[in-house]
Each structure stands twice: as C-alpha cells, then as structure tokens.
N, C-alpha and C positions, 0 to 999 in steps of 0.2 A: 504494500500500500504506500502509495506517493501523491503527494500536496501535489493538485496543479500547480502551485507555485510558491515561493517559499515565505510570501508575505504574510500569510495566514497563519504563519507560526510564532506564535505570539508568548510564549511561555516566558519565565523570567531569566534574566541575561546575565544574574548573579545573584548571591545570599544564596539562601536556603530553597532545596527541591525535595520536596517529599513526595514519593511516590510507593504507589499502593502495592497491596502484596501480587496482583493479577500482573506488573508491570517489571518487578524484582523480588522475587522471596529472598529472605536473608536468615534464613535459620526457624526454628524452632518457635521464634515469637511470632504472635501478628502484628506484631506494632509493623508500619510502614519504613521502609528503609528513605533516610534522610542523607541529602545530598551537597557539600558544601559547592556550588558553583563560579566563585571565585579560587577553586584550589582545584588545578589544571587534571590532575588526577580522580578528583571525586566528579570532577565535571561528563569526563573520560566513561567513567564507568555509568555515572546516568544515564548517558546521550547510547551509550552501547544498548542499555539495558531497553528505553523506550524503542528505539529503533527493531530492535532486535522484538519486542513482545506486543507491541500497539497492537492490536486489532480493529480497532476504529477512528476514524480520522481526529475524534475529540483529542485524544490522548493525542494524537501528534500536536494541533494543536495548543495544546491546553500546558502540556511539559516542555516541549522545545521552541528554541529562540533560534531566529534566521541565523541573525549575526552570531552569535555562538556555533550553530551549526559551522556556520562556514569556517568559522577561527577552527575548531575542532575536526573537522573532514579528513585531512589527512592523516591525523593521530587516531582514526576509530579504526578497531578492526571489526570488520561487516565480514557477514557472509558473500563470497562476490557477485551472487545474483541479487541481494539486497544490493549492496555498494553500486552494482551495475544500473540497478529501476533508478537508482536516484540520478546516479552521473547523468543518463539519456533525458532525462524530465529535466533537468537543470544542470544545464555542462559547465555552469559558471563552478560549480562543488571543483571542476576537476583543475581549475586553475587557479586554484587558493595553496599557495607557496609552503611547504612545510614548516612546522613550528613558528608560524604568527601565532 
C-alpha cells in the first residue's frame, strides 16, 4: 500500500511516536511501543515498523511525516518489493543522498 503522494502524510516530524500493538509488538506487555523521533535510530525502527505493518492508508497517514520519510529512505531497510511500490509512486525517495 502506497500514498498517491506523499503530502498526505502528515504524522509528526519529531518528539514522541506511539504506536499500537497491530503496528509493533514489543514483548509480552500491551502497553504501545513509544518512539523517540528526534533520535535517528528510534526514528529508524518506527518508520520500518509502520511501513513494514500498515494495512490501511490511516496509519500511513496518521504515523509518518513526508519530510522525515525522505531524510530517513535511504537508512530503512524494506522488503524490496515494499522499497520498490514506493520508489515507482515517488522517485523523488530514490534521490534523497544518504545520511541527510
């Protein structure tokens, strides 16, 4: 599943990301795993985890941010038929420089 376009993803661009257990399980608790988004690493693992479990376009919405997507593209590892729908739908992903 892929945005028509990536303005629609409006999610937040730093602080804190909490997301549900359907989107990341993190053990044994239900509590929601929480995600520091100005700490390039917890950002890293969010952005994999939506990407990776969304089943409806809210959650792409609702959790991820354009501009972070883009800073973060080349450091996510995707499945490469996921990495591929996105690249095709928005080629601009593929010419975002590594490590902005």
């Amino acid at each position: 599943m892929v945005p028509p376009t990536l303005e629609v993803l409006r999610g937040p661009e730093g602080g804190e990301l909490e997301l549900p257990l359907r989107l990341f399980w993190s053990g044994p608790t239900d509590a929601p795993a929480r995600f520091n988004l100005d700490a390039r690493y917890d950002a890293i693992a969010a952005y994999q985890a939506v990407l990776g479990q969304a089943r409806n376009p809210a959650d792409l919405m609702r959790y991820l941010n354009a501009r972070l997507l883009e800073r973060l593209w080349p450091s996510l590892r995707l499945p490469a038929a996921l990495r591929q729908a996105w690249e095709d739908a928005h080629p601009a992903l593929c010419a975002v420089p590594a490590g902005v």
